[in-house]
N, C-alpha and C positions, 0 to 999 in steps of 0.2 A: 845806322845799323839796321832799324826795322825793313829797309828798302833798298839794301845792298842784294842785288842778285848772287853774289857771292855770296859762300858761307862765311860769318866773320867768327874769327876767334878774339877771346875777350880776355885779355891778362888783368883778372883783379890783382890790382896790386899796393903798396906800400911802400913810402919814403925809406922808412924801417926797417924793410924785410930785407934780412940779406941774400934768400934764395931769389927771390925778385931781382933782384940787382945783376945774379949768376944768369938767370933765365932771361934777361934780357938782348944780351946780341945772340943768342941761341932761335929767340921772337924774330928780329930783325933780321937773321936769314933767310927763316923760314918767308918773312914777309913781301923781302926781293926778290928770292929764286921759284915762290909758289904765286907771284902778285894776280896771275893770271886764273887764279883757281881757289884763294882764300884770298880775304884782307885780316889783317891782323891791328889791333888795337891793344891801350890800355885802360883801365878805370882803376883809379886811386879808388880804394876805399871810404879811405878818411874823410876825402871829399865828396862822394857820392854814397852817404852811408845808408838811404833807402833804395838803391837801387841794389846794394851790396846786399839789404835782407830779403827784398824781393824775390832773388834768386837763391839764397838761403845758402851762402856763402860765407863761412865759416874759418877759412883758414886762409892764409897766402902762400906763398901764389896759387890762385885755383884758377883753372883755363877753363873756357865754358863755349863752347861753339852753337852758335845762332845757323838757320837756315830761318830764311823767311820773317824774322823775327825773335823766332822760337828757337828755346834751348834743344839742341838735338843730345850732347855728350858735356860731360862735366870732367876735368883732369883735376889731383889738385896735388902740387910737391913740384917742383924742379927736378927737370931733369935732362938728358942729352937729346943734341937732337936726332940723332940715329932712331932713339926708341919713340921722338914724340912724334915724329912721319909717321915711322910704323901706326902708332895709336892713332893716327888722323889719315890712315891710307884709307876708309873708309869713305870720307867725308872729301878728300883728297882726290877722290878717283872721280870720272868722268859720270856725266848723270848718264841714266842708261844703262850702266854698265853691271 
């Protein structure tokens, strides 16, 4: 992640969580049809619980988009993917632009 030239988005997520569960082939579109311009990943919580407070991540599912390393945008709730493009047309768009 620290050395993906892409921006990565970061699904903290949970065995548990039922909105995780919704949000996940909602992830895995976005991660086919944008492969070219994010990469998409997950981190369980439960299993990586200092990395979970490092970023001071608090709820599931929370999205958290990396550039460089670094957090640039934090999302956190389930939701469609119409609206989560919209919310990442930012980060989405071409550098430069």
């Amino acid at each position: 992640m620290l050395e993906s030239v892409l921006p990565v988005l970061v699904q903290f997520t949970a065995d548990w969580c039922g909105p995780c569960r919704q949000l996940a082939p909602v992830l895995g579109e976005i991660s086919r049809e944008e492969a070219d311009r994010i990469r998409v990943v997950q981190l369980d919580v439960d299993r990586a619980p200092g990395i979970t407070v490092r970023y001071g991540v608090l709820a599931t599912p929370t999205l958290m988009v990396f550039r460089a390393g670094e957090p640039v945008t934090s999302l956190v709730g389930a939701r469609p993917k119409r609206k989560l493009l919209r919310e990442l047309a930012d980060i989405l768009a071409p550098v430069g632009r």
